[in-house]
N, C-alpha and C positions, 0 to 999 in steps of 0.2 A: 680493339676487337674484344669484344663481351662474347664469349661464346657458352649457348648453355646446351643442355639435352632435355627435353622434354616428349610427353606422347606428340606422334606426328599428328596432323590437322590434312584435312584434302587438301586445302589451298596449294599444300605443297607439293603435293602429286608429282607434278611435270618436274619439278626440280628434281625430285628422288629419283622417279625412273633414268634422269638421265644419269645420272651418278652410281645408279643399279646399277643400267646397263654398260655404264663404262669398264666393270669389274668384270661383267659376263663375257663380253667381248672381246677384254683384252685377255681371258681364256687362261688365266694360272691361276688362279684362286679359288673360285665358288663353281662347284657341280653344275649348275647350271647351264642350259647350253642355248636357251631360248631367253632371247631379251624378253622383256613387260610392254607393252601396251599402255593403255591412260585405263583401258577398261583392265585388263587383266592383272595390272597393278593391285588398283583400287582392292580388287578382291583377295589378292595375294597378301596384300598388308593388314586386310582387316580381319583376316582368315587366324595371324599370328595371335599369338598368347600377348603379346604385346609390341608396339612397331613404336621406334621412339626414332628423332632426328636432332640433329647438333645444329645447332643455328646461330648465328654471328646476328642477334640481335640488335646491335646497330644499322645492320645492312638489310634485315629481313631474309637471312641468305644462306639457304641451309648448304649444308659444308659436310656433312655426313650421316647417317644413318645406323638401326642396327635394328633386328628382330628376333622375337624371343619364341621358344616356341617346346611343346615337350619333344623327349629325344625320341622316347619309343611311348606305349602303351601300359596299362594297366599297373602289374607290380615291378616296373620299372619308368611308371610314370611321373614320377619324383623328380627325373634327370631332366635337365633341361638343353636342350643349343642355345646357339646364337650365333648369327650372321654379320660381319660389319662391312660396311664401305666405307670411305672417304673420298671425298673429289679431289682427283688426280692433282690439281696445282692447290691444295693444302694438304698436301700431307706434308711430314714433318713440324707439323705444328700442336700436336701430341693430343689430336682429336680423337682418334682411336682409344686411346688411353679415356680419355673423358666417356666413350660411348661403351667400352669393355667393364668399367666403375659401373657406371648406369649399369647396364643389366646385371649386373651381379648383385646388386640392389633391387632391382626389381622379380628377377626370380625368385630371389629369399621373399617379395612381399609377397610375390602369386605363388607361393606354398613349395616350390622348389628347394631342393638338398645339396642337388650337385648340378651342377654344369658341366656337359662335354662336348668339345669339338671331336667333329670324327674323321674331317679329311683337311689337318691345315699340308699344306705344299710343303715339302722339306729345305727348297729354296726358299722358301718364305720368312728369311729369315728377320726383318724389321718384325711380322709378329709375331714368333715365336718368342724372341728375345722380347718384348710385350708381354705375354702370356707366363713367362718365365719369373718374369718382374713382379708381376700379382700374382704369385704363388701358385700357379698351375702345373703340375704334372703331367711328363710328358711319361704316354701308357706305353709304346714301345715304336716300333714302324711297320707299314706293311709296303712290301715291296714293291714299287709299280702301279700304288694304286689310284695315281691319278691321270687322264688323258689330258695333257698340254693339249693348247691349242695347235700347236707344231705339230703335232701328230705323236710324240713321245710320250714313251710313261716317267712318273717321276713318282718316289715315293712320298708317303704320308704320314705324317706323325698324329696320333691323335691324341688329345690335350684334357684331363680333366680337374677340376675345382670343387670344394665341399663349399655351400654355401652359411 
């Protein structure tokens, strides 16, 4: 398996959306609460500061995703997010890690300082301990501040990086 990260291409459209919406659906991770579309994708990803995907170039076979994007506006528009997925039957295969590298790389090129996560899941622990690992600091917790799909609040940790 050659797996690299590179800017996404349409080709892979359908691939991505489904591996989004895997994330969205199964409803403990990403704020999101609406799946993508083939149209609604397309613009969602090209809308990003930058949308890159993890691809097992031997198979042509995208395996993960990630997007970059500012965090807020004006004189705190330095800060950057980002978003990751991976496909549910590759993970532990330390794709994440490969796509969290990438953008941290790529924010520093598109003029970015810092990177912040603002809602990781406090059970979220495979990527915290991720985030941990690349030198991210955790900024404190806010209580409750995420809607499981269950119906539950769960708290959030949010995560930041000087680039």
């Amino acid at each position: 398996m050659n797996i690299i990260v590179r800017k996404y291409e349409e080709k892979y459209l359908e691939e991505m959306i489904k591996i989004w919406n895997e994330v969205v659906e199964t409803g403990i991770a990403f704020p999101q609460m609406e799946t993508l579309s083939l149209n609604s994708a397309k613009n969602f990803f090209d809308e990003q500061t930058y949308t890159a995907i993890a691809i097992d170039e031997e198979k042509s076979e995208v395996l993960g995703l990630y997007i970059l994007h500012p965090n807020n506006v004006g004189r705190c528009g330095h800060i950057c997010n980002s978003s990751y997925a991976v496909k549910k039957d590759c993970r532990g295969l330390h794709i994440g890690e490969k796509l969290v590298i990438d953008s941290l790389e790529q924010g520093k090129k598109y003029g970015f300082r810092i990177i912040r996560f603002n809602a990781v899941v406090a059970s979220n622990i495979h990527a915290r301990n991720l985030y941990e690992r690349l030198g991210f600091k955790q900024l404190g917790v806010i209580p409750e501040g995420f809607l499981m799909k269950d119906g539950h609040y769960e708290d959030i940790c949010p995560y930041y990086r000087e680039l």
